[in-house]
VMD Tcl script that draws the C-alpha trace (Angstrom):
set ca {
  {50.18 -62.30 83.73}
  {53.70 -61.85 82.98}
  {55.98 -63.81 80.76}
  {58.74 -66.11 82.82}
  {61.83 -67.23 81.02}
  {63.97 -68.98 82.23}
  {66.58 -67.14 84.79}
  {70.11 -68.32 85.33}
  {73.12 -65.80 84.68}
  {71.32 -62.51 83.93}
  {68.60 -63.44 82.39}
  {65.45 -61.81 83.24}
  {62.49 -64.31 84.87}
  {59.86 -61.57 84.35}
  {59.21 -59.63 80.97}
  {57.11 -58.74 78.73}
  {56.99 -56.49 75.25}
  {54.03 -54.35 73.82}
  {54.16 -52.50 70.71}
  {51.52 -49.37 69.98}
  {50.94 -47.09 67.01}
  {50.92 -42.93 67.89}
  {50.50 -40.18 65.98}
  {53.77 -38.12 67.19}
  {56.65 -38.34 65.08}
  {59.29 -40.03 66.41}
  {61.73 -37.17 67.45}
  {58.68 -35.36 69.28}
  {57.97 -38.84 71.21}
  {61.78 -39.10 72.29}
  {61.41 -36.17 73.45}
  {58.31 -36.79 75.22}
  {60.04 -39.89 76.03}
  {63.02 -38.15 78.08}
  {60.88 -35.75 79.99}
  {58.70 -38.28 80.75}
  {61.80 -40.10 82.50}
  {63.73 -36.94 83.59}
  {63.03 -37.93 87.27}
  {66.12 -38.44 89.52}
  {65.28 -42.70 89.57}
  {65.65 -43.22 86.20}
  {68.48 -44.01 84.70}
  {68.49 -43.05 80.75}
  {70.08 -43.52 78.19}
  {69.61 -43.34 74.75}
  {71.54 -44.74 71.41}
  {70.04 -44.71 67.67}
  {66.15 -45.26 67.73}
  {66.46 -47.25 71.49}
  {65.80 -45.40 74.93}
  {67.06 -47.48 77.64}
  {64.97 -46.63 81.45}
  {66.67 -48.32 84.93}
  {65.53 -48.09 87.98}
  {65.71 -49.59 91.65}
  {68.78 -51.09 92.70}
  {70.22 -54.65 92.28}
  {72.24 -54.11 95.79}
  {69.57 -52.93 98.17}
  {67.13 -55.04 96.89}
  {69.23 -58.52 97.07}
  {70.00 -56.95 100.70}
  {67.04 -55.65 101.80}
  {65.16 -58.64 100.19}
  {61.47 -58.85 98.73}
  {59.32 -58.74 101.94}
  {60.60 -55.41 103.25}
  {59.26 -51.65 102.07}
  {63.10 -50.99 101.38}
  {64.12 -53.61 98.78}
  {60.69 -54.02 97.39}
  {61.17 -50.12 96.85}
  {64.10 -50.96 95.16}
  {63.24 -54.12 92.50}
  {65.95 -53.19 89.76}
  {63.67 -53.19 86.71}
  {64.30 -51.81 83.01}
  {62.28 -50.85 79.55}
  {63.93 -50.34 76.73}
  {62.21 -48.42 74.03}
  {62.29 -48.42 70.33}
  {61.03 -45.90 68.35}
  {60.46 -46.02 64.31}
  {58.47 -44.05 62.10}
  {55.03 -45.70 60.84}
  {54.21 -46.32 57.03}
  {51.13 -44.54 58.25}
  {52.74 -41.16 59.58}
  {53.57 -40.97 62.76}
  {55.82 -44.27 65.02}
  {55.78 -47.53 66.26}
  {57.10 -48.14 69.76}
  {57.95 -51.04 70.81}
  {58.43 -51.61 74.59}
  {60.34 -54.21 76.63}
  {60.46 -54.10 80.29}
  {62.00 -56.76 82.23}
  {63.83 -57.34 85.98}
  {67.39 -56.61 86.17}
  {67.79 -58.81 88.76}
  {70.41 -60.20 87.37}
  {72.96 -63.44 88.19}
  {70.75 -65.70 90.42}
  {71.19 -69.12 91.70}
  {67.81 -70.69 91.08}
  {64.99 -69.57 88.90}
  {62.61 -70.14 91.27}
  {60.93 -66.85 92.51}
  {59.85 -66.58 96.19}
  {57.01 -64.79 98.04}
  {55.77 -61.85 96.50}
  {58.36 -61.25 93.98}
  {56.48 -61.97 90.61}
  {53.67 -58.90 92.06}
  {56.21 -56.55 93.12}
  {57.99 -56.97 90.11}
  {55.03 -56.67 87.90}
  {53.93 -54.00 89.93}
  {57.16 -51.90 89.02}
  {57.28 -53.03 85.25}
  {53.48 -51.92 84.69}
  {54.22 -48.47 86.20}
  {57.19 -48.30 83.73}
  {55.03 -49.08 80.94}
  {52.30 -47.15 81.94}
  {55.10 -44.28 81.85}
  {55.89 -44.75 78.71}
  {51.90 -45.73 76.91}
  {51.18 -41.88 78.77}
  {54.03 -39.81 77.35}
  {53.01 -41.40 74.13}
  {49.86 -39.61 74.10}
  {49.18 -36.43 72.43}
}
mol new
graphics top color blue
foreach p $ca { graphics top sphere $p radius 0.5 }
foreach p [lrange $ca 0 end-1] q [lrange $ca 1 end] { graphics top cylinder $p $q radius 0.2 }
display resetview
């Protein structure tokens, strides 16, 4: 079940965080990070120890809506992953992914929203546990 916060102006309703242990150090996991992303619907970028991942679209969606294939296609969700080496060799990743939904009117969430959304944040994370692996 996914965290809910509390909307309002640009605050996320749905996120969550996760942190995990691998054995890669950390440049080889940015690495594996980027390629892992390199698709065409991600938006990257990367400062420091952080890699920031977009994806989906805060205009089609609020057109298209939540209960058609085109704006559920299209949830604007983002992770943003940290990276830092681990006392035990190695790094620590820490992962936040959340809606980008953005400025809203109400926090209330309407039909199907909270599983699409969760939908498109767990294949985000799932992204990111796999190109952890060695």
């Amino acid at each position: 079940m996914e965290e809910q916060g509390r909307g309002g102006i640009g605050n996320p309703i749905f996120h969550r965080s996760e942190t995990w242990f691998t054995p890669l150090s950390p440049e080889d996991l940015k690495a594996q990070f980027l390629e892992a992303f390199s698709d065409r619907r991600y938006a990257v970028k990367t400062t420091g120890d952080e890699i920031q991942v977009a994806t989906g679209s805060k205009a089609l969606y609020k057109i298209w809506g939540n209960l058609i294939s085109w704006g559920q296609n299209n949830a604007p969700v983002g992770l943003t992953l940290s990276v830092r080496p681990s006392l035990e060799g190695g790094s620590e990743v820490t992962a936040a992914v959340f809606d980008r939904f953005g400025w809203r009117l109400t926090d209330k969430t309407f039909f199907g929203a909270e599983e699409n959304f969760t939908s498109r944040m767990d294949g985000l994370m799932q992204t990111a546990r796999t190109a952890s692996e060695l």
